[in-house]
The first five atom37 places (N, CA, C, CB, O) and aatype in JSON, in Angstrom:
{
  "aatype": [20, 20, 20, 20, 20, 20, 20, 20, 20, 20, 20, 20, 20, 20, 20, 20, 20, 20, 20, 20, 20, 20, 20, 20, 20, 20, 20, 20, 20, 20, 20, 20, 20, 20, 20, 20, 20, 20, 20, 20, 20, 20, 20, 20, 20, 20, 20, 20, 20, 20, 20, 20, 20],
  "atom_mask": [
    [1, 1, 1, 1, 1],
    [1, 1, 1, 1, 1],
    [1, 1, 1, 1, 1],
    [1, 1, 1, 1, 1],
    [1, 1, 1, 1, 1],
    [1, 1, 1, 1, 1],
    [1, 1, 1, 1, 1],
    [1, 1, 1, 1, 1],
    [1, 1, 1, 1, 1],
    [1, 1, 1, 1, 1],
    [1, 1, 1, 1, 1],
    [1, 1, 1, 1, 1],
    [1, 1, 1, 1, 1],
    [1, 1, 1, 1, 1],
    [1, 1, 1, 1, 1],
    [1, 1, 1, 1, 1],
    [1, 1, 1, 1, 1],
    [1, 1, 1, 1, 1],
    [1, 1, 1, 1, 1],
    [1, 1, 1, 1, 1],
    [1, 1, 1, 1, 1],
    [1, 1, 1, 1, 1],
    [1, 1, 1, 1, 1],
    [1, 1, 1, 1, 1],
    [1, 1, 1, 1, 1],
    [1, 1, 1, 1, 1],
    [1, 1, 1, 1, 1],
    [1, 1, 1, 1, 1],
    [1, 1, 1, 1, 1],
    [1, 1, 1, 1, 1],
    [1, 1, 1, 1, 1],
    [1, 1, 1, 1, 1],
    [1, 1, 1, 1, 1],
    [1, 1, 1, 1, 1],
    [1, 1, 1, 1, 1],
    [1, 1, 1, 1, 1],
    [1, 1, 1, 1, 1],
    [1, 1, 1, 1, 1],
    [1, 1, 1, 1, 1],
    [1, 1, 1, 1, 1],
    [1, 1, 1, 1, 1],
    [1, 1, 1, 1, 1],
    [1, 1, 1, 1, 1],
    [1, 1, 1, 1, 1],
    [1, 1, 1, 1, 1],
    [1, 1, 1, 1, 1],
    [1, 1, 1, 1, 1],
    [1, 1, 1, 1, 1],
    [1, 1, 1, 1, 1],
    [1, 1, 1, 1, 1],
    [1, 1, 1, 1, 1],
    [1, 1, 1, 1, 1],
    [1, 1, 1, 1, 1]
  ],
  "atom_positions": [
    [[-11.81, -2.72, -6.72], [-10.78, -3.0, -7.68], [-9.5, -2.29, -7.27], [-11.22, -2.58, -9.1], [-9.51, -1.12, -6.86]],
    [[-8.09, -3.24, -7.41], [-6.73, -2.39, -7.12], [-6.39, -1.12, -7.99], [-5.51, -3.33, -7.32], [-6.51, -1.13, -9.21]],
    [[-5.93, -0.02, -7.28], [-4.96, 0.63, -7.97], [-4.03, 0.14, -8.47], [-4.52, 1.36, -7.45], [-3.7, -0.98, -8.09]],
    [[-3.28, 0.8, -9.52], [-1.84, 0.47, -9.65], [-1.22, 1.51, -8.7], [-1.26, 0.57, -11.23], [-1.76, 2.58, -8.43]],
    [[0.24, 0.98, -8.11], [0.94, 1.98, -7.64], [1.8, 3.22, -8.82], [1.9, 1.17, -6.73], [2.02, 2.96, -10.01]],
    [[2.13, 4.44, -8.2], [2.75, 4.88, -8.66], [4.52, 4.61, -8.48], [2.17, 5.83, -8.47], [5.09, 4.33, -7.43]],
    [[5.22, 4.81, -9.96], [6.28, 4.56, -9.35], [7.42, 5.55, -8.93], [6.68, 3.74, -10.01], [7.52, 6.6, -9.57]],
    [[8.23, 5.32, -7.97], [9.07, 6.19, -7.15], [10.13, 6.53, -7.71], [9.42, 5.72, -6.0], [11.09, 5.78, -7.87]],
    [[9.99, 8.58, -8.31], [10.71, 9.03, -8.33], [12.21, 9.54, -7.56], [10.1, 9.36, -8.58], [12.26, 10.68, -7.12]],
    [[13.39, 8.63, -7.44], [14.49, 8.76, -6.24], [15.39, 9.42, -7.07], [15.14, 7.31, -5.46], [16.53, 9.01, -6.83]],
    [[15.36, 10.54, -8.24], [16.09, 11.5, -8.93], [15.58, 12.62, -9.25], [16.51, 11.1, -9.9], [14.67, 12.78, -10.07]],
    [[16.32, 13.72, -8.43], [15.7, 15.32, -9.45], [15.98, 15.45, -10.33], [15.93, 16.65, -9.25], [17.0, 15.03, -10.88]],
    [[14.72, 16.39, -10.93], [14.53, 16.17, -12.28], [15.6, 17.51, -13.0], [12.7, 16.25, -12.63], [15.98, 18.58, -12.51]],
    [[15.83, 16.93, -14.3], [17.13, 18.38, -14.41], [16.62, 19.25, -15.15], [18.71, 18.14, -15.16], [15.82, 19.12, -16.08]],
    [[17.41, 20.73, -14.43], [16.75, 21.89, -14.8], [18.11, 22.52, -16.05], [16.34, 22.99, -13.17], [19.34, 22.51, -16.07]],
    [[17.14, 22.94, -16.85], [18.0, 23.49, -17.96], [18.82, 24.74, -17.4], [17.06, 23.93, -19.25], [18.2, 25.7, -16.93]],
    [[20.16, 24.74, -17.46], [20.86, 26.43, -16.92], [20.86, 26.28, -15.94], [20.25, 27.87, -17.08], [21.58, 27.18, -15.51]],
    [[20.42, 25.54, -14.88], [20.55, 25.64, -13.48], [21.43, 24.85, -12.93], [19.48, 25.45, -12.88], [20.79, 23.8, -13.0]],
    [[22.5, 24.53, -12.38], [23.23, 23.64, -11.86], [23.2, 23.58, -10.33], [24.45, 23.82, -12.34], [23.69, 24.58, -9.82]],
    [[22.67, 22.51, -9.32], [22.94, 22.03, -8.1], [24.05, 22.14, -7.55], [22.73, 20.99, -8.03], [24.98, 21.7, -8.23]],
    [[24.34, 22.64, -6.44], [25.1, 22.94, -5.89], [25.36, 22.16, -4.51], [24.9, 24.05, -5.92], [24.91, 22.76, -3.54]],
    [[26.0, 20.94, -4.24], [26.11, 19.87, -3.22], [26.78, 20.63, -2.07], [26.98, 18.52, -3.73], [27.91, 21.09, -2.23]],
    [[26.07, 20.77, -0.85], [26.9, 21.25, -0.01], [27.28, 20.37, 1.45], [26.32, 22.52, 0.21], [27.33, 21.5, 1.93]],
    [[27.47, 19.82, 2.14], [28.02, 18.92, 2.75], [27.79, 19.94, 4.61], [29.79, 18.53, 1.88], [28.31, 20.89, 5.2]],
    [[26.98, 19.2, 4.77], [26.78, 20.73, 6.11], [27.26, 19.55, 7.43], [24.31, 21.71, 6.43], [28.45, 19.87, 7.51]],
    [[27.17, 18.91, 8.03], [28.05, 17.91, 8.76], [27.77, 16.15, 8.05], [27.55, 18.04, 10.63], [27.02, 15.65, 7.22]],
    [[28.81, 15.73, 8.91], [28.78, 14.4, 8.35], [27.98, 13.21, 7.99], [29.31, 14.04, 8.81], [28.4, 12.11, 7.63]],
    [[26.41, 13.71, 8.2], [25.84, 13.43, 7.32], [24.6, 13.65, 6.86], [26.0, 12.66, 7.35], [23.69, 12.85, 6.67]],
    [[24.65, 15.12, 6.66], [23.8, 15.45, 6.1], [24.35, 16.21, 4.79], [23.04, 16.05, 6.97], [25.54, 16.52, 4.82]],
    [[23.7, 16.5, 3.8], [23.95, 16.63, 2.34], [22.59, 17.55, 1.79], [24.07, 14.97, 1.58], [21.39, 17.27, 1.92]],
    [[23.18, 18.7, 1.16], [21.57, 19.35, 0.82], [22.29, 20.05, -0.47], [20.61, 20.7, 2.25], [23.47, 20.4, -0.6]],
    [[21.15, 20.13, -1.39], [21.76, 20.94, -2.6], [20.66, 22.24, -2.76], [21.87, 19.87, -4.18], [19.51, 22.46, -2.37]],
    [[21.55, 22.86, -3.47], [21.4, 24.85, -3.25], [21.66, 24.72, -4.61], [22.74, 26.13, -2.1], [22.48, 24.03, -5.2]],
    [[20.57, 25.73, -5.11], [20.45, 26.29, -6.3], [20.98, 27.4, -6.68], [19.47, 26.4, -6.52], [20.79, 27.85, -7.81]],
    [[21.7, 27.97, -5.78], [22.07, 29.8, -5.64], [23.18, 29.47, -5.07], [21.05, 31.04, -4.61], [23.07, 28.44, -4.41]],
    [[24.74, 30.19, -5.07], [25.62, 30.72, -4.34], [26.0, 31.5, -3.17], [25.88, 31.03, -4.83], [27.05, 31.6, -2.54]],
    [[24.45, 32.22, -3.04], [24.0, 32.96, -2.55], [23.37, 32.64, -1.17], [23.4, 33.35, -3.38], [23.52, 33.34, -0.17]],
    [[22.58, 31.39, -1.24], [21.69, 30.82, -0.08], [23.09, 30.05, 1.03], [20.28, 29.4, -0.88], [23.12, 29.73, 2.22]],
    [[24.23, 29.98, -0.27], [25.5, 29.44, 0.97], [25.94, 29.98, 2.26], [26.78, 29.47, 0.44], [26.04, 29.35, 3.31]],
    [[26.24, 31.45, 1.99], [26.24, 32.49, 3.15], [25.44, 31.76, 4.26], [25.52, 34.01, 2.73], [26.1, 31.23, 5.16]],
    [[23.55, 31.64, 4.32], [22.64, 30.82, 5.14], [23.34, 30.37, 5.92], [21.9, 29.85, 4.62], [23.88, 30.91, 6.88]],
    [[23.39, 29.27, 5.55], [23.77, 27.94, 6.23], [25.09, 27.56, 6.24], [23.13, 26.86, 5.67], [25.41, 26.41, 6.52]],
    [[26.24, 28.78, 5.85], [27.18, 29.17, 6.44], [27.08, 29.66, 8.42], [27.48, 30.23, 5.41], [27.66, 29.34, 9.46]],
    [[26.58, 30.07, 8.23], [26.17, 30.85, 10.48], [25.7, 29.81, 10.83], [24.67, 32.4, 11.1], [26.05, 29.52, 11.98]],
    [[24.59, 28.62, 10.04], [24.35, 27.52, 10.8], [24.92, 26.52, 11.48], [23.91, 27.1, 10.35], [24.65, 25.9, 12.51]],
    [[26.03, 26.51, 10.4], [26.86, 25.45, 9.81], [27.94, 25.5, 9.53], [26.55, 25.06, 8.93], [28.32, 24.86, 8.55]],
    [[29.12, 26.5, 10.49], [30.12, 27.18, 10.05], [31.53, 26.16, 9.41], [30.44, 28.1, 11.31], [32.56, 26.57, 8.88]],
    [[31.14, 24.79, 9.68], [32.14, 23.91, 8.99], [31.53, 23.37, 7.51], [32.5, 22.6, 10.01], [32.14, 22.43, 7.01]],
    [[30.4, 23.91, 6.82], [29.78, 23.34, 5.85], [30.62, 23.62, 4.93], [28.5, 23.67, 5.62], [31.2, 24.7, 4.86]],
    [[30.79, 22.48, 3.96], [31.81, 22.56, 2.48], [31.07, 22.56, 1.44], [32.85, 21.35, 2.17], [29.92, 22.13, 1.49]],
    [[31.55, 22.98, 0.47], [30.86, 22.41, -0.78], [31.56, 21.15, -1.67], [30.72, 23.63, -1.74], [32.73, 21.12, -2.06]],
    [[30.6, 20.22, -1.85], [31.45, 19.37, -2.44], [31.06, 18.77, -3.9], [31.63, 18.36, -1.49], [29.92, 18.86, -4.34]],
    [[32.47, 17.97, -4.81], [31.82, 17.87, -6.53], [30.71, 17.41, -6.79], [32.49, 17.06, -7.48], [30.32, 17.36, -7.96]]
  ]
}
């Protein structure tokens, strides 16, 4: 007998008090940071990485 599929979550889920932080590390890649802190990181990686709205 078939399963049903599950269906595909393509949104994080939102965290109360916590706000995402979009950071833009080359042109096209895109990663979000939970901390201000983890920016520094992937600042030395990524020394042209922006943050963006």
């Amino acid at each position: 007998m078939a399963r049903k599929k599950k269906q595909l979550i393509l949104t994080q889920p939102v965290r109360k008090g916590i706000k995402a932080i979009k950071v833009r590390l080359d042109q096209r890649t895109v990663i979000t940071l939970s901390d201000l802190k983890k920016l520094a990181f992937w600042k030395e990686r990524y020394p042209q990485a922006e943050v963006i709205p």
